[in-house]
N, C-alpha and C positions, 0 to 999 in steps of 0.2 A: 676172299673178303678179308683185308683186316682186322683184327683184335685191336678191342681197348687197351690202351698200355698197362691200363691199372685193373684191369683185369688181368691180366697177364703177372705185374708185379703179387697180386693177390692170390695169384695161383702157384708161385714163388715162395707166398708166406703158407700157404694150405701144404705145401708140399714137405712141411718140416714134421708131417702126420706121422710120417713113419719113423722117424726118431725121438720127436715129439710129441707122442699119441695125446697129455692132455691138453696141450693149446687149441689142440684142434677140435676136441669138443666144443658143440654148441649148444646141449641139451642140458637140463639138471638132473643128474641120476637122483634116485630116489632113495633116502637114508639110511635104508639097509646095502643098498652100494658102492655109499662113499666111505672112501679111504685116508686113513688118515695122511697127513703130510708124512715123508720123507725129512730126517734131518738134512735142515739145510736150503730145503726148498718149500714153494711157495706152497699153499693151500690148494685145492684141486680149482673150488671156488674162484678163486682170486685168477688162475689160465683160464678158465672157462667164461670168465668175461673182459678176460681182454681178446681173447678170439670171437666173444661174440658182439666186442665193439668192432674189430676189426670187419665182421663180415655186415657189419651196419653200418659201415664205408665212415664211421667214426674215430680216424687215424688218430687225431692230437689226443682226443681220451682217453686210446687204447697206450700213444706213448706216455701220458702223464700216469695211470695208472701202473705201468708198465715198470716207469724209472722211481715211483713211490716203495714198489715191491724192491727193487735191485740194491735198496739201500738197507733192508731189512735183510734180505735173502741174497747177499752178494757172490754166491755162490752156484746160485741156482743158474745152470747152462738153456733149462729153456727160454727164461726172461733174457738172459742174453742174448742168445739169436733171435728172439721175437724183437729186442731192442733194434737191434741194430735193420734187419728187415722192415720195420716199421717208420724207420729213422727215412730207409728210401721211399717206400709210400710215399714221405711227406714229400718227398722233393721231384719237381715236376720234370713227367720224362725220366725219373730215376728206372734203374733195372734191378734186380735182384741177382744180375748174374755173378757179381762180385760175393767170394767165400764171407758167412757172416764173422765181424770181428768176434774175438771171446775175450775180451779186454772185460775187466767187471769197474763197476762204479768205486768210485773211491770213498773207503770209509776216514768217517772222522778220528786221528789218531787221540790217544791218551792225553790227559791234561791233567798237571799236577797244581793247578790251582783252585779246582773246588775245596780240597780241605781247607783252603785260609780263606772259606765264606762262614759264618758265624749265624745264627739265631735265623729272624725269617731270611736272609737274602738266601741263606744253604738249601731253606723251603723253598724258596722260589725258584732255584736254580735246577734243585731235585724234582720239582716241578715241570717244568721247562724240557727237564729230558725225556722224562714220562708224555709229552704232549707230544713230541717230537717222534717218539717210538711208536706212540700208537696212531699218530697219521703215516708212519713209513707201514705199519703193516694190516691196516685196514682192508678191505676189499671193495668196499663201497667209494664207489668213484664221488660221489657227494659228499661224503663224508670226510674221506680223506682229505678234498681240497677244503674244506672248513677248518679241517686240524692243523693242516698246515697255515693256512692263512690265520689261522690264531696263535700259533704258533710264528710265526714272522710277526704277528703287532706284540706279543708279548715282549718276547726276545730283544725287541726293539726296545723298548722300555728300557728291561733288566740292564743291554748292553751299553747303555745312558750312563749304567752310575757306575759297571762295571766292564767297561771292557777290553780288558785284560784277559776275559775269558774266552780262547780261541777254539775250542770244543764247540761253542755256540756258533760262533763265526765260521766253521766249518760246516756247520748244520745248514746256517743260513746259505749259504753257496750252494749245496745240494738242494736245499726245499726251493730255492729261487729258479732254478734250474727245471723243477721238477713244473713248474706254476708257470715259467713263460717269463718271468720278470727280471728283465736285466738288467735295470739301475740296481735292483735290491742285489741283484749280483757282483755287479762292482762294485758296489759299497764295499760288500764283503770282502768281495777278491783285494781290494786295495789294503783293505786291516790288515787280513793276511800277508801281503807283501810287506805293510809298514812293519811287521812283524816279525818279518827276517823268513816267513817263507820260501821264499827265489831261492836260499841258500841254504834248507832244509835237506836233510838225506832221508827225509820220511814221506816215501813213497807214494801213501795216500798224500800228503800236501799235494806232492808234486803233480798226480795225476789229476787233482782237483784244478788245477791253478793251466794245467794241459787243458780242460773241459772249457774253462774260460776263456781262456786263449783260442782256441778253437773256433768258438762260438764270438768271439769279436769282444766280447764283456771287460777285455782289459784296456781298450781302446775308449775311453769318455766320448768322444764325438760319433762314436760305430754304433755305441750303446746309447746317446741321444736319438741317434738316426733311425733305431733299430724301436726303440719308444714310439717316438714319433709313428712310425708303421705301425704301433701292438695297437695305439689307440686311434687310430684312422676310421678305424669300423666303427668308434661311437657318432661318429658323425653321419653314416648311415643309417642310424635307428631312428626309429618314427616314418611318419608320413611323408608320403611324396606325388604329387598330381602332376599333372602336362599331358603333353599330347603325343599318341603311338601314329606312328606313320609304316605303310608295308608297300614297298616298292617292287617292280619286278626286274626282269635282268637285264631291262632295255633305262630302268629309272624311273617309269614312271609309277606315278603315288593309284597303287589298285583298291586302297583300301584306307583311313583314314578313325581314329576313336579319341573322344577323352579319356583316359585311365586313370587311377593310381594306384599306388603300391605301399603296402606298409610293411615294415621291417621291423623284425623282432630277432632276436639273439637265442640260439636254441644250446648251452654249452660253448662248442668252437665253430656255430655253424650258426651264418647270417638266412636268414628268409624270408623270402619276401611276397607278401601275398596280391594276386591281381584282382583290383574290383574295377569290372565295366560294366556300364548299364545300369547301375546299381548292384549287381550283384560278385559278392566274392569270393574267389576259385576255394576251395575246401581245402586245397594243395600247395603246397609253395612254386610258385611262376619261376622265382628264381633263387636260388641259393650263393653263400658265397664260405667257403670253407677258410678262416683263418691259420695261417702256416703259423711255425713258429719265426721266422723270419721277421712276421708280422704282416705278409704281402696277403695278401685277398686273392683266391683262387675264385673266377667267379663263372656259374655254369646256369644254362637254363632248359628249365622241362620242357623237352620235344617228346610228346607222347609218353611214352614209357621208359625211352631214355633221358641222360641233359647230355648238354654239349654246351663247350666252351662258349663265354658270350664276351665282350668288351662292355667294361663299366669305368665311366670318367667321370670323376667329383673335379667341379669345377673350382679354381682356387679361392672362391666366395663361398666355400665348404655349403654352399644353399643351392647350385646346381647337380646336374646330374644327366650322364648321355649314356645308354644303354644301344648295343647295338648287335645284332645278332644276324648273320648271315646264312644259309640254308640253301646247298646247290642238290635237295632231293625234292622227291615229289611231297608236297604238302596236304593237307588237310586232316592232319591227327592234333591241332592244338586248335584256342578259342580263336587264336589268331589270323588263322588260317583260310582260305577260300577253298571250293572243290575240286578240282583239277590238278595240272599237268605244269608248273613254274620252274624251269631250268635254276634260276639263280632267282633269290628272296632276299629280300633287305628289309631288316625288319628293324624300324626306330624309333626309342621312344626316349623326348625330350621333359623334364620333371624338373619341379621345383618344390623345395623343401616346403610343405606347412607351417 
């Protein structure tokens, strides 16, 4: 019988146990046997719940929290292998068999223009780094993206009347990075260049401006394109009614329902819940897991497992075809009839409220 791929990748990240002993904790020791940090590296805290995002199939959480730490603790070798392992999770069909990089994030180099800020802007700007430093090394995956995202509208402001100040603008490139946003990324990245970075011998520039590149953020239409996808999924949230049709392997319709579905946003994790009859599943029918690409990974509960489903938003973003096929035996969902159905066609046609 085959393995899940992403079981397999996951047992790829589990396996870093033996050199990695704290990521792979999932428990909370009790405070007479935590330990304190090591110089240099992360809090015990802080591995212990990106491994326990990780085994709660919460990949994007585990790499935001993940790349929030590596900028605090750029040093630390297990958020680097968890980085980069985590990096494949997100990509579908990725493997773990490749050695993990040890490449570390790039810090913001020195800047010698805070001392010619004078009176509040020096408060503000002394401000600004303080906000920055404690969303890099918070543990709290909530909390952290609040500091950061107030930290990016701040910044935003300050770099309105001031910017000139490329410590900031260096900041902003990693926290936009760290959050998914890649217009805030080019923005960034372009100051930088205007700035004479591309011709910089300071290393963190250069690997900053590599992470960009990389990721398509230096390219303005990659980065509309790439937009365009982050916010695709608001178009999915809310209500949606029509009609479930279940065919069998010969086509025809053995079963027929009104449904609908309501979607809600759970972090980086779409859901959607089924009510028929009036009644609605206590479970989510179907999920859809946001990459950072922006693409919708979208999956639906068969009993105890999901399995991959096809989801098409019609270009009148008010459609919507769900389509999920099934060549086992059935009757573990509501969907389902009792018996023996070689192949199942299961579709359900919705239109937005």
């Amino acid at each position: 019988m085959s393995k899940n791929p992403r079981l397999l990748i996951l047992a790829g990240l589990l396996a870093l146990t033996v050199r990695v002993p704290l990521l792979a904790q999932s428990t909370t020791p009790s405070p007479a046997d935590a330990k304190p940090a090591q110089a240099g590296q992360a809090p015990d805290e802080a591995t212990r719940k990106i491994s326990d995002l990780v085994h709660a199939g919460k990949y994007t959480e585990a790499q935001q929290l993940t790349n929030g730490l590596l900028i605090a603790y750029p040093d630390d070798q297990r958020l680097i292998k968890a980085k980069a392992l985590i990096e494949k999770l997100l990509v579908p069909g990725g493997s773990t068999s490749a050695a993990p990089t040890s490449s570390k994030p790039a810090q913001p180099a020195a800047n010698t223009n805070p001392e010619q800020l004078t009176g509040m802007d020096k408060v503000d700007y002394n401000a600004l780094i303080v906000l920055a430093r404690q969303a890099q090394q918070t543990t709290e995956l909530a909390e952290q993206t609040k500091l950061l995202k107030q930290f990016m509208d701040q910044s935003d402001v300050f770099l309105q009347k001031h910017p000139e100040q490329m410590l900031l603008w260096q900041f902003r490139v990693q926290l936009a990075i760290s959050l998914n946003e890649p217009m805030e990324g080019y923005k960034a990245g372009q100051r930088l260049l205007a700035d004479g970075a591309a011709d910089s011998s300071d290393p963190s520039l250069q690997q900053l401006l590599g992470e960009l590149k990389n990721k398509g953020w230096l390219d303005k239409q990659e980065v509309e394109k790439q937009t365009q996808k982050k916010n695709d999924y608001l178009v999915v949230l809310g209500a949606w009614s029509g009609h479930f049709s279940k065919t069998d392997h010969k086509g025809h319709e053995v079963r027929h329902a009104d449904v609908r579905l309501d979607f809600s946003k759970s972090d980086s994790v779409i859901e959607g819940y089924l009510t028929t009859n009036a009644t609605r599943d206590a479970k989510p029918t179907i999920r859809g897991t946001i990459l950072d690409s922006g693409e919708i990974n979208w999956e639906r509960r068969w009993g105890s497992d999901w399995k991959t489903v096809s989801v098409e938003i019609g270009s009148d973003k008010r459609s919507m075809k769900i389509v999920f096929t099934d060549d086992s035996a059935v009757g573990q969902n509501a969907f389902a009839t009792s018996g023996h159905i070689e192949l199942c066609t299961f579709t359900s046609t919705l239109t937005k409220n």
